[in-house]
C-alpha positions in Angstrom: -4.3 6.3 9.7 -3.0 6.9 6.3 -3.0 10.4 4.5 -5.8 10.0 2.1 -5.3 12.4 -1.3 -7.6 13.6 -3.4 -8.6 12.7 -7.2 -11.4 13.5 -9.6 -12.4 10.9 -11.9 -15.2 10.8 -14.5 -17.7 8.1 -15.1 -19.9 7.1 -17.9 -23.5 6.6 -17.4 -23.3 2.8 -16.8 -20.3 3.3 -14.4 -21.6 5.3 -12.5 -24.9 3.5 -11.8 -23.3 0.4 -11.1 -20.6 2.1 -9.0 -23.8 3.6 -6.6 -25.9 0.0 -6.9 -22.5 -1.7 -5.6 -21.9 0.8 -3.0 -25.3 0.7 -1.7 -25.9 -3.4 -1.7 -22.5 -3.2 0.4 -23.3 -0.7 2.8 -20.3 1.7 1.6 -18.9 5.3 0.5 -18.1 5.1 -3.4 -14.6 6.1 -2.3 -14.2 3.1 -0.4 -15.6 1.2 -3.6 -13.1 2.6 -5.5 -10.4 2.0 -3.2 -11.0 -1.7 -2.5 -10.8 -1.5 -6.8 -7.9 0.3 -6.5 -6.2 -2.4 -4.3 -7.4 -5.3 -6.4 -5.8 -4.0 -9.3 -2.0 -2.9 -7.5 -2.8 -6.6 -6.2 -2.7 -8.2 -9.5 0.7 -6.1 -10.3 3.6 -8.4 -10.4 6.0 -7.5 -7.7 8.5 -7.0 -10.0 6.8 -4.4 -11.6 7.1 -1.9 -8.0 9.5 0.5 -8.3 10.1 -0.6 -4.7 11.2 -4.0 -5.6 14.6 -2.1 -7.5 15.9 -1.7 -4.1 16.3 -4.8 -3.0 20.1 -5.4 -2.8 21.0 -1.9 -3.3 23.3 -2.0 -0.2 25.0 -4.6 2.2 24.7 -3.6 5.6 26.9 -6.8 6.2 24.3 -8.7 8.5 23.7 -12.3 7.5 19.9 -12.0 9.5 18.8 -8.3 9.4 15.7 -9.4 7.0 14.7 -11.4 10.4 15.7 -9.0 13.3 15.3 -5.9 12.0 13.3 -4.9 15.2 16.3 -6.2 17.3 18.9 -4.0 15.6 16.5 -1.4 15.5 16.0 -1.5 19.5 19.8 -1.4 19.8 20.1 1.3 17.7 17.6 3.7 20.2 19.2 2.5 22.7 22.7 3.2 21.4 21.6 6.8 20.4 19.9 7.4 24.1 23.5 6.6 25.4 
């Protein structure tokens, strides 16, 4: 399971009524509400925009297929290491 970190947030009024309404109708925690939010929004973010996506090509480790067997190389790897 993922580490789950706090945050405090505060509503309006309206927000917050609608925020318990939804939670209830779907049989869930307001947290989980706001999570599912959360991941809509990060959804809708253009890939480019990740500060993860400024790593792609950063280094060569000289294999033509490592995108595709990365498990493989991984496995030979332990096993070089338990050796």
């Amino acid at each position: 399971m993922l580490s789950k970190h706090p945050i405090q947030i505060y509503l309006d009024d309206r927000q917050d009524r609608t925020l318990r309404r939804l939670a209830e109708e779907n049989k869930l925690s307001i947290s989980a509400l706001i999570r599912r939010a959360i991941d809509m929004l990060l959804a809708q973010t253009p890939v480019e925009k990740d500060p993860a996506y400024q790593l792609i090509g950063l280094i060569s480790s000289g294999l033509h297929n490592l995108a595709e067997e990365h498990d493989e190389y991984i496995v030979q790897e332990i096993e070089k290491e338990g050796k």
